[in-house]
ZATORVO-906973 format. One record per residue: x, y, z of N, C-alpha, C in turn; residue in one letter. Coordinates in steps of 0.001 Angstrom, whole numbers, padded with zeros to 6 digits, always signed. Atoms other than C-alpha are relative to their C-alpha. Last residue first. Layout:
BEGIN
XYZXYZXYZA
...
This chain:
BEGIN
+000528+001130+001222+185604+079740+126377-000847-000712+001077X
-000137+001847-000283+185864+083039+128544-000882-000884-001390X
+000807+000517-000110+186435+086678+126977-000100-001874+000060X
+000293-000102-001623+189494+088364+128104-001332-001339-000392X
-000475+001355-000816+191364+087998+125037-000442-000392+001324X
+000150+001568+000641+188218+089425+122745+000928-000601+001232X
+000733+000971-000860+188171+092585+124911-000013-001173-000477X
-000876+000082-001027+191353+094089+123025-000690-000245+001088X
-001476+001173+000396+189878+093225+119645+000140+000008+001709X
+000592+001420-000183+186096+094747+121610+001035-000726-000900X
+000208+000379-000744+188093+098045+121481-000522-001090+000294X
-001551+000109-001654+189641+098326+119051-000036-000347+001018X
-000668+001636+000442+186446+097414+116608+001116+000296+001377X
+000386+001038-000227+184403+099946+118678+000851-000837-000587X
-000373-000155-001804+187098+102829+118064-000344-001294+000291X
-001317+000593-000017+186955+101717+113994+000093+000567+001333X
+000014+001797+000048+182830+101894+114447+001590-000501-000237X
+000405+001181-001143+182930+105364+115533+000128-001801+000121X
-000913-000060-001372+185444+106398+113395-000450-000910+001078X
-001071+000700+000000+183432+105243+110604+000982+000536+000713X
+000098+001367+000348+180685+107094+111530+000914-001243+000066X
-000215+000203-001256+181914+110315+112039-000417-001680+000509X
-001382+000235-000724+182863+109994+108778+000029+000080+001410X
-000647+001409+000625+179688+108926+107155+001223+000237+000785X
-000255-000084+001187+177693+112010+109025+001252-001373-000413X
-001110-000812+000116+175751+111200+111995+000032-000045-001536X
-000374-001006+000120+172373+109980+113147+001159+001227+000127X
-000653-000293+001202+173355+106406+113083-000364+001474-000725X
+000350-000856+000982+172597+105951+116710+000715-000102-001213X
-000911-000481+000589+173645+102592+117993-000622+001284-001014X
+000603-001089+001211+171492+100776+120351+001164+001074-000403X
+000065-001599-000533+173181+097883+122579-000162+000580-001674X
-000457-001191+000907+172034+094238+122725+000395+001532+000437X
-001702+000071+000084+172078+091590+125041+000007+000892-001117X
-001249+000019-000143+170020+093296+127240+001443-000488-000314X
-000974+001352+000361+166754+093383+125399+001530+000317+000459X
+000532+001410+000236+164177+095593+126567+000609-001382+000056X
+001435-000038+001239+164635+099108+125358-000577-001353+000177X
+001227-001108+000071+166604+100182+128394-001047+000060-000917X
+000267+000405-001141+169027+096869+128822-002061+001171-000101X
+001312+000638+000518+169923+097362+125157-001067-000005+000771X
+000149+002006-000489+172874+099260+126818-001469-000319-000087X
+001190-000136-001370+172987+103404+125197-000061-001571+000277X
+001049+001255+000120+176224+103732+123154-000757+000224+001011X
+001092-000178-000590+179021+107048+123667-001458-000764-000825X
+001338-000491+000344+182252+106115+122186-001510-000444+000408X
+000582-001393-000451+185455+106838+124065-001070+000029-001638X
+000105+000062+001202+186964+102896+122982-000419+001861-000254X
-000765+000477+000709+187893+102570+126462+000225+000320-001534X
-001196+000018-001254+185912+104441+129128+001211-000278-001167X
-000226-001609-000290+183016+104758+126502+001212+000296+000642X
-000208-000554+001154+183215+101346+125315-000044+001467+000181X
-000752+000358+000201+183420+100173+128638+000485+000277-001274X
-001303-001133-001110+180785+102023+130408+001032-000258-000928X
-000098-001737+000593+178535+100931+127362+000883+000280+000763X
-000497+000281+001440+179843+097027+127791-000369+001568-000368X
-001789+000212-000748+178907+097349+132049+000936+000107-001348X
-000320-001055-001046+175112+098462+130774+001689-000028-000010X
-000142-000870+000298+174726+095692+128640+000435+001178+000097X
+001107-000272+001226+175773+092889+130398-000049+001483-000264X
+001425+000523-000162+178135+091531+132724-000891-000129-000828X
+000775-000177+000458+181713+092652+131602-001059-000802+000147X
+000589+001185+000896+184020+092432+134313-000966+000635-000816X
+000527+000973-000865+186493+094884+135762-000947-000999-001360X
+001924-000276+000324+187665+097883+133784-000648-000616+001162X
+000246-001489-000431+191622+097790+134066-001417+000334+000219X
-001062-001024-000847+191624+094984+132258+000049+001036+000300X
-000600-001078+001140+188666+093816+130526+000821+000299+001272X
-000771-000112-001350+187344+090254+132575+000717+001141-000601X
-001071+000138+000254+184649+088799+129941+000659+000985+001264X
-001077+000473-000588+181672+087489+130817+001471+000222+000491X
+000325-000415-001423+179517+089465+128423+000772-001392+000811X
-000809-000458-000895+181239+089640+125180-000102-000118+001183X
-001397+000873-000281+179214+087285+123159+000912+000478+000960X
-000326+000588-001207+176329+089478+124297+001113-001268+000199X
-001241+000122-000538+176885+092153+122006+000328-000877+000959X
+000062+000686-001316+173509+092017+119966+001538-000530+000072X
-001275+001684+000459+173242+094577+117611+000371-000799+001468X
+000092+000472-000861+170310+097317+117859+000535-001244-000104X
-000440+001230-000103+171220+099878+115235-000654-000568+001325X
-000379+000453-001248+169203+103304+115359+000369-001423-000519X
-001739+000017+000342+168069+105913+113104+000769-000689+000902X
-000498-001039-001622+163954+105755+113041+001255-000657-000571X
+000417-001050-000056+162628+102315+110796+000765+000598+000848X
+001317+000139-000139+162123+098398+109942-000400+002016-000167X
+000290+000098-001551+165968+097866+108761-001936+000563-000415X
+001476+000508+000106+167012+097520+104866-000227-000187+001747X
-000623+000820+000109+169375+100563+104283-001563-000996+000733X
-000410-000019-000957+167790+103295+102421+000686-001530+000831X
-000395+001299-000692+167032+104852+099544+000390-000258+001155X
-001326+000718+000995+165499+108293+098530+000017-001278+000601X
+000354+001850+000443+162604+110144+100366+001860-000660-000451X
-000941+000041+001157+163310+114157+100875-000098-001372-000616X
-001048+001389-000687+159999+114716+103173+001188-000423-001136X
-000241+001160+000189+158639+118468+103299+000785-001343-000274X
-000953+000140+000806+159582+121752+103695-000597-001423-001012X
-000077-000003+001774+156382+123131+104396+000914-000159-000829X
+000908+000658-000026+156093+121642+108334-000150+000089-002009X
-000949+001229+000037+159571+123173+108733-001154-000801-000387X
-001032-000850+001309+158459+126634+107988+000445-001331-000316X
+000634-000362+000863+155477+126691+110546+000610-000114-001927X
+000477+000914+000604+157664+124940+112873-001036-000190-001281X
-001387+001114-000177+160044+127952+112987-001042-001839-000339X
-000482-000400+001467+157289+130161+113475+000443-000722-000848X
+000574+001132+000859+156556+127876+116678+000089+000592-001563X
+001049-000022-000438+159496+129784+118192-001125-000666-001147X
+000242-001068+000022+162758+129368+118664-001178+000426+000122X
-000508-000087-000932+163291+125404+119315-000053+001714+000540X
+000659-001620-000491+160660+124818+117028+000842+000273+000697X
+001266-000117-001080+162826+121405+116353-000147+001339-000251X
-000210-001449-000254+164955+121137+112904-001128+000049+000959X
-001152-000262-000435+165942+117480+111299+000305+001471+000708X
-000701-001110+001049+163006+117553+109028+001224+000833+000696X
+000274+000070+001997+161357+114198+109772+000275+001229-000430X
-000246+000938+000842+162425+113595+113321+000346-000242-001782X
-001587+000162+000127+162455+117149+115202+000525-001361-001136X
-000263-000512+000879+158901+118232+114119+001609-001034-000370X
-000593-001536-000520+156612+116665+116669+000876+000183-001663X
-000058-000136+001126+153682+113978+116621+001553+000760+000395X
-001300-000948-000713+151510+112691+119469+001285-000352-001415X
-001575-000525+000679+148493+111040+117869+001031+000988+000607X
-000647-001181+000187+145657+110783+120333+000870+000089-000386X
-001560-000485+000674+143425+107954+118835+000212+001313+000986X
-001191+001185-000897+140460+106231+120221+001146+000603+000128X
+000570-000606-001535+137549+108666+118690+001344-000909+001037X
-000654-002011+000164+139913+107962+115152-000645+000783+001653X
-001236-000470-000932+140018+104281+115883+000157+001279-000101X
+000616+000056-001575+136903+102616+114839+001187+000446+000705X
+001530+000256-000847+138200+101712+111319-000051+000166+001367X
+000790+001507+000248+141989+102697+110499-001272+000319+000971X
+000679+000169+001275+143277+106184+110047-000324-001238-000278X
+001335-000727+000747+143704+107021+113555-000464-000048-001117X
+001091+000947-001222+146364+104505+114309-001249+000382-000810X
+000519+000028-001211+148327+105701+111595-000731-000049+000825X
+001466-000259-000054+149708+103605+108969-000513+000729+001273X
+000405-000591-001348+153723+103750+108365-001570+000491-000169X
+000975-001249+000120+155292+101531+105620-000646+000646+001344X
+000815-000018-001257+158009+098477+105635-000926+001168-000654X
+001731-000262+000956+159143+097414+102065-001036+000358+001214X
+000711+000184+000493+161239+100022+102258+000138-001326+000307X
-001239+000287+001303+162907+101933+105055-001166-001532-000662X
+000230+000902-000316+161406+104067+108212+000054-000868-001884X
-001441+000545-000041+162244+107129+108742-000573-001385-000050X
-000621-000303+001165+158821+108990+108100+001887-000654-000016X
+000435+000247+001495+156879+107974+110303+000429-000020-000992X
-001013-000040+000903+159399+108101+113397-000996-000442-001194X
-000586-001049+000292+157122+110288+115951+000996-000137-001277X
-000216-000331+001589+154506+107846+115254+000614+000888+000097X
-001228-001150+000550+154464+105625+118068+000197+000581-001107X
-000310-000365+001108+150978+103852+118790+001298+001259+000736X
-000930+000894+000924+150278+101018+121273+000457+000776-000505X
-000210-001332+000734+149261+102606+124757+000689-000807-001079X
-001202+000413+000577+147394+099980+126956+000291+000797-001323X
-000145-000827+000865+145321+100922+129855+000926-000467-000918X
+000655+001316+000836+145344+098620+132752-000333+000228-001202X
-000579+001664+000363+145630+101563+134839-000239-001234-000404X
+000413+000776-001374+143939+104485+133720+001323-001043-000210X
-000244+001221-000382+144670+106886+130834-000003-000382+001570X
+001071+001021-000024+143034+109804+130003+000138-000956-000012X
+001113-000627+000373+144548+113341+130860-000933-001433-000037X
+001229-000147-001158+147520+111732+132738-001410+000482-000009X
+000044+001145-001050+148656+109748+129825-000924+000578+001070X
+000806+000787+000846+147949+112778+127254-000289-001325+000752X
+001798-000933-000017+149347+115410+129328-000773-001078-000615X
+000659-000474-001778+152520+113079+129730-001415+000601+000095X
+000212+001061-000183+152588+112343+125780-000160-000673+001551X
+001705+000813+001039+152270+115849+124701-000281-001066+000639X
+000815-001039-001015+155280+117046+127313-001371-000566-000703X
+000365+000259-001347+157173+114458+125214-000859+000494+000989X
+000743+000696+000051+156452+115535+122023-000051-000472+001169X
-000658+001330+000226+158163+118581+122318-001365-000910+000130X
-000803+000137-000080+156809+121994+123899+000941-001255-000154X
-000634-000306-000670+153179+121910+122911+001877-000143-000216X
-001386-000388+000211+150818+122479+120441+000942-000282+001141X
-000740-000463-001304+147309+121125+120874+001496+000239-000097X
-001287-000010+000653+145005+120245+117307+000627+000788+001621X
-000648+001528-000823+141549+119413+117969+001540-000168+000032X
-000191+000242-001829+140792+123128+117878-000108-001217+000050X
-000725-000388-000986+142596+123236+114426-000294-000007+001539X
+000439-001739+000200+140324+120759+112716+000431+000573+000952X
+000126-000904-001177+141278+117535+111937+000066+001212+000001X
+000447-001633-000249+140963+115003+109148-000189+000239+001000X
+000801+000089-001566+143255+111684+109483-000114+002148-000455X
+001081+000332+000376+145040+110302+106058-001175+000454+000799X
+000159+000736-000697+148596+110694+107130-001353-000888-000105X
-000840+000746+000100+150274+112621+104683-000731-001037+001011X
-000673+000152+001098+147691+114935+103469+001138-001284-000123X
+001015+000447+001398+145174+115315+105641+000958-000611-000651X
+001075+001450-000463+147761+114909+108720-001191-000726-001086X
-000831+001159-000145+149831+117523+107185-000300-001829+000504X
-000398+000293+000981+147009+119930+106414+001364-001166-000267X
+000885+000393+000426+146254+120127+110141+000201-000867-001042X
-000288+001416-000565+149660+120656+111263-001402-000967-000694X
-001124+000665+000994+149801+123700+108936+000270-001471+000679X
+000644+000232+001156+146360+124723+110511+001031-000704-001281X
+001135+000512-000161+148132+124598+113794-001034-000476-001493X
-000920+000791+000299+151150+126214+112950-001026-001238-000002X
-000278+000559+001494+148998+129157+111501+000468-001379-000081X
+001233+000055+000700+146554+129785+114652+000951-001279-001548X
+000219-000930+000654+149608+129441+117519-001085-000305-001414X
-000933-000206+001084+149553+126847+119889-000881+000892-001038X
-000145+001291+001346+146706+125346+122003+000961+000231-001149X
-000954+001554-000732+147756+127787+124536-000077-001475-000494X
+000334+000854-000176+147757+130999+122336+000114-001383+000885X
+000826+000529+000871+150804+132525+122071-001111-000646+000492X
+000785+001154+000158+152791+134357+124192-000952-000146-000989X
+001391+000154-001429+154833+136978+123465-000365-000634-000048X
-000467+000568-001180+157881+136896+121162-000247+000105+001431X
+001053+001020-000490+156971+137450+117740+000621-000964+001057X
+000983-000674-001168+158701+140846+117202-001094-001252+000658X
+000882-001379-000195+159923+141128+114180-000954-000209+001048X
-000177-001558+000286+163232+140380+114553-001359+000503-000048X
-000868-001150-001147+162644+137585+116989+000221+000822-000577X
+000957-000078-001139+160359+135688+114336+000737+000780+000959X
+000667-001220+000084+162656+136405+111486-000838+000630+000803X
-000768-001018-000284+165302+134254+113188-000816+001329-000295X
+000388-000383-001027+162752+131495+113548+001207+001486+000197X
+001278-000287-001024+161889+131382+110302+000554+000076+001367X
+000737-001678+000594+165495+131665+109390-001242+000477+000079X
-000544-000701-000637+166672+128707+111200-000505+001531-000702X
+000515-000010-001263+163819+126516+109394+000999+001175+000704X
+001474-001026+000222+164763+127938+105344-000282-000057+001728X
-000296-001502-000204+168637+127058+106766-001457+000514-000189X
+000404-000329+001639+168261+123536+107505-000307+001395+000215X
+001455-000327+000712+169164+122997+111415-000045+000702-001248X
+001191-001254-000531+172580+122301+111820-000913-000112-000514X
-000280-001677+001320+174626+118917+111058-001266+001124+000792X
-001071-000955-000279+175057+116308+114017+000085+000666-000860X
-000603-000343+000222+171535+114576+114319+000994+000913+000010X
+000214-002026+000490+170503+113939+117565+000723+000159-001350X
+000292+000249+001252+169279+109900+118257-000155+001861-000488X
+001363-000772+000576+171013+109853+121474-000136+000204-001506X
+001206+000291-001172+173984+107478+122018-001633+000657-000157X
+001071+000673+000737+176124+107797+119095-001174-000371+000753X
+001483+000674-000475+178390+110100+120603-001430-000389-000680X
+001460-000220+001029+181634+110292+119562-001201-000661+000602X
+001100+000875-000115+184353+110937+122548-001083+000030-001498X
+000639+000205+001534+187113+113240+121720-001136-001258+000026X
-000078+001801+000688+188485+113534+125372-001045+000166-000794X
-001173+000164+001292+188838+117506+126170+000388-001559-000374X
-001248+000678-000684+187158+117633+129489+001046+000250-001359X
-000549-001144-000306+184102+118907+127523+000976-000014+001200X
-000836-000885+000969+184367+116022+125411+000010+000934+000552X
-001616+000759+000833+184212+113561+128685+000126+001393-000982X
-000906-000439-000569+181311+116005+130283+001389-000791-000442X
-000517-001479+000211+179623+115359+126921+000737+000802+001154X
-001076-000389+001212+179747+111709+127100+000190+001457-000121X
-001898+000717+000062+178977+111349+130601+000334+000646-000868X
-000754-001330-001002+175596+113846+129969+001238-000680+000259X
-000147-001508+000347+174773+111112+127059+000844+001231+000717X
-001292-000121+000764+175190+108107+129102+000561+001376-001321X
-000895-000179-001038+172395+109277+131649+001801-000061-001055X
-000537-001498-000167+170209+110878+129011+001505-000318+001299X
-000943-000414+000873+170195+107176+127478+000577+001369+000093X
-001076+000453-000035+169796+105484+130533+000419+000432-001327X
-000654+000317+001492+166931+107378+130959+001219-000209+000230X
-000693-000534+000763+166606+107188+135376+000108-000472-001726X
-000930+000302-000543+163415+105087+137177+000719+001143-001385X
-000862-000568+001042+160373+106878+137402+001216-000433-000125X
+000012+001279+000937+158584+104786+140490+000434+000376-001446X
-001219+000970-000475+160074+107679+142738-000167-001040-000397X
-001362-000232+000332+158082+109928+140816+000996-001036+000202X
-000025-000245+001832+154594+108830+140498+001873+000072+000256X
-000186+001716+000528+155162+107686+144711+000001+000157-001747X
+001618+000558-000003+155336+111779+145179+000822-001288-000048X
+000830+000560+001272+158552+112883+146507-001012-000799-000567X
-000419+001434-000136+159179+113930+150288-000570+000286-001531X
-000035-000188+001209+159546+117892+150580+000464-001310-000715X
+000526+001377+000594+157980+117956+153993+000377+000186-001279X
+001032-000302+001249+159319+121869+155250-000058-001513-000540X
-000381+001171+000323+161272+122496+158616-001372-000579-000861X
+001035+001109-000024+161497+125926+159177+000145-001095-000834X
+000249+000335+001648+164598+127675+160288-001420-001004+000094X
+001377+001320-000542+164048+129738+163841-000068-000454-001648X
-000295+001175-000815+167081+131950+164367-000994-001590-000153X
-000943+000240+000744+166582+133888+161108+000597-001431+000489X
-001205-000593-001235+163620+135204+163088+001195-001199-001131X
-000010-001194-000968+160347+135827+160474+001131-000173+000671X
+000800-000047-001328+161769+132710+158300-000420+001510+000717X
-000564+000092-001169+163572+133230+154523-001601+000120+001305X
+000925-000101-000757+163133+132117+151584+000184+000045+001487X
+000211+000522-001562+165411+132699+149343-000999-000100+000564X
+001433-000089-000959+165954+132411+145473+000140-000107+001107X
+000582+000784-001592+168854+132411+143753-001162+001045+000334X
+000530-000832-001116+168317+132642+139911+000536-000509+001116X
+001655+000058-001002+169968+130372+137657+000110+001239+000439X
+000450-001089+001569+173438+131483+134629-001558-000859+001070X
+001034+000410+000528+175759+130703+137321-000810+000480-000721X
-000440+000244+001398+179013+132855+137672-000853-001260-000287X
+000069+001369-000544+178591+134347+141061-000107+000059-001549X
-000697+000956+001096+180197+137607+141598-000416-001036+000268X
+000042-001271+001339+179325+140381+143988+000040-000944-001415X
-001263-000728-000443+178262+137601+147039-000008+001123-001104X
-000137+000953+001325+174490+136083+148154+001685+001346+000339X
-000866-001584+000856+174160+135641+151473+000442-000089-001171X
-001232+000351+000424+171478+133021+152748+000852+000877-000820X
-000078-000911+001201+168638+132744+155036+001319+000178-000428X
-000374-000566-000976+167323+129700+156061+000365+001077-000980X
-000047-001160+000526+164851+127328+154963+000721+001404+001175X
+000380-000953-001596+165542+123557+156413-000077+001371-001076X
-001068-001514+000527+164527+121436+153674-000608+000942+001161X
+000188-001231-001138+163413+117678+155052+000485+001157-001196X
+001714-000444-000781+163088+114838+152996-000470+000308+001222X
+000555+001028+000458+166381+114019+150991-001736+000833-000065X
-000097+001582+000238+168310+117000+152387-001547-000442-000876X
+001094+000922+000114+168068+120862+151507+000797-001384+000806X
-000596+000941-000984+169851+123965+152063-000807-001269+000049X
+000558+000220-000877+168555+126009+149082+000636-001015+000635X
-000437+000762-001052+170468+127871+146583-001100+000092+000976X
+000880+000057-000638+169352+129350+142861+000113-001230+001163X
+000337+001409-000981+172045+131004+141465-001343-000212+000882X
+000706+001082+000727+172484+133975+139198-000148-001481+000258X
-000105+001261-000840+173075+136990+142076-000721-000852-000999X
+000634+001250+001310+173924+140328+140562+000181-001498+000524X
-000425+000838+000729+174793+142576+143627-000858-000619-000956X
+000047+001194-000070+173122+145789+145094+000762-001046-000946X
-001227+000843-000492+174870+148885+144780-000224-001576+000231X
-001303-000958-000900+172359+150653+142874+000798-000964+000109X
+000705-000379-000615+169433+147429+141824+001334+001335+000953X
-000858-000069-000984+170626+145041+139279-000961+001692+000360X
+001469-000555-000829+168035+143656+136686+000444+000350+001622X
+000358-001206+000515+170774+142251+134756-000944+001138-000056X
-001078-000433+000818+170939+138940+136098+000150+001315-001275X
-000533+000926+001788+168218+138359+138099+000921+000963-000408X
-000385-000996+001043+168276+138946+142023-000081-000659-001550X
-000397+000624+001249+166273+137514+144619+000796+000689-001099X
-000811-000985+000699+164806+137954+147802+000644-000979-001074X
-001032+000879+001594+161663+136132+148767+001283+001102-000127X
-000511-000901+000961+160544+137195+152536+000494-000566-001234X
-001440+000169+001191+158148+135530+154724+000660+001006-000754X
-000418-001167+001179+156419+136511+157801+001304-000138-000605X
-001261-000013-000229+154478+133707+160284+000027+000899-001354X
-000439+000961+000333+150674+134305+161254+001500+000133-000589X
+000810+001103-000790+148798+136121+163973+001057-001129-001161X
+000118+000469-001173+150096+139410+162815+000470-001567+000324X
+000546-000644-001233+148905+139638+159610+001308-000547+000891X
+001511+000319-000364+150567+139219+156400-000259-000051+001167X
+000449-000284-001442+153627+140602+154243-001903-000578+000481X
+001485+000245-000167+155147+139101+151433-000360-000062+000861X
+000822+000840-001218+158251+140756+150859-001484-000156-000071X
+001341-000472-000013+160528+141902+147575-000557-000833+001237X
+000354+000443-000913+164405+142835+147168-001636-000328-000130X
+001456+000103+000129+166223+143798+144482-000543-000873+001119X
């Protein structure tokens, strides 16, 4: 498959070629990569052969010059927004831990706050019915009519805050919400207090008020919200799927006595000093996740990222036995850092 974008004369003549993966063309190849010759901040554009067999699950894309001989040299420096983004240190120890288990080292990862059982069967079945029958065109761009009016009724009901579906915006996670929502109307010097994705995790005698339902705050308020927290099952199919999860509702019971959300934050900084063999030194937070991952092979995020570096955060979205593994690795491992650590 081939396609060109042709234009006068007078100015230079590109070509895209491209193949997708099952959208093959006679003898042409299946090409699922998407390669460009790049550095930092330059990309030279040249043109590039694809082969019969490539075993990526991207597109390649080319772009190629009018003379093949003449690559152009393209500004592809990163904004200043970006390069003041510094790396999640919890997606960074995460992707470790799962190239460790997919290596074949049994790592548990307590690092991200994902539970480990499947999505509740009424939610996987909304969205399974949604691909059989057919609901798999776009929607709306404030999100679909019903999930919308079921978000509504959830806010009356559990939160205290009336809204009416066109104040209501759907998107792809809460995160994507909370970007559109910064760059839509915040300035600098701006100050963002409210988190309510964990409303509902959160352990007695604490409680969860939201912003918007106190005096002089509902024109103030943009609540950012999503599914994945309080019924253990994102839209990940299609908003059907949240339509289904929004009417399960909340299971309640007991809990252990913390403020809220599924997360330890225990402070490890007796250890820091210490000299682990084979490792090097333990500094602080950060150098105590490598080390419990390297050593103990379970996946922690270093306090360092929420604030406080002598602690590290400890998902407890698992099941009791993965649990107590995790925490008999950690003991082994911080016994066999104890002799290192200076008096």
């Amino acid at each position: 498959m081939a396609q060109s974008l042709q234009s006068s004369s007078t100015t230079p003549n590109f070509g895209l070629r491209g193949q997708f993966a099952g959208l093959t063309s006679g003898s042409e190849p299946t090409v699922r990569s998407i390669s460009f010759i790049s550095q930092l901040r330059t990309l030279s554009l040249k043109s590039l052969e694809s082969t019969r067999q490539v075993k990526s699950h991207t597109i390649r894309s080319v772009v190629m010059s009018r003379s093949a001989l003449d690559p152009m040299e393209v500004d592809v420096s990163l904004s200043p927004r970006v390069n003041s983004v510094k790396p999640s240190k919890t997606v960074a120890i995460t992707d470790q831990a799962t190239a460790l288990v997919q290596a074949g080292i049994p790592v548990i990862r307590l690092a991200a706050g994902e539970p480990d059982f499947d999505t509740p069967a009424p939610i996987a079945e909304a969205g399974i019915n949604a691909i059989r029958e057919g609901y798999t065109r776009y929607t709306p761009n404030a999100g679909s009519m019903d999930l919308r009016q079921a978000i509504c009724h959830k806010l009356k009901e559990e939160n205290g805050i009336s809204y009416t579906p066109d104040q209501i915006l759907v998107s792809n996670g809460a995160k994507q919400s909370i970007i559109q929502a910064v760059m839509a109307v915040c300035s600098p010097g701006d100050q963002v207090l409210s988190d309510e994705i964990y409303e509902h995790i959160i352990y007695a005698p604490a409680t969860h008020t939201s912003f918007a339902s106190l005096p002089g705050m509902y024109e103030r308020t943009l609540t950012v919200n999503g599914f994945s927290k309080f019924t253990s099952g994102a839209s990940s199919i299609s908003q059907k799927a949240g339509v289904a999860a929004l009417g399960l509702g909340y299971a309640g019971g007991e809990a252990v006595a913390t403020m809220g959300a599924f997360y330890l934050f225990i402070d490890f900084s007796y250890y820091y000093g210490a000299e682990a063999e084979g490792f090097g030194k333990i500094d602080d937070s950060e150098s105590l996740c490598r080390f419990l991952l390297d050593e103990g092979q379970v996946a922690l995020v270093p306090g360092s990222a929420f604030g406080d570096d002598s602690c590290v955060r400890i998902s407890y979205a698992a099941s009791l036995t993965t649990l107590k593994a995790a925490v008999e690795r950690i003991k082994q491992a911080l016994i066999s850092l104890r002799r290192f650590v200076p008096v």
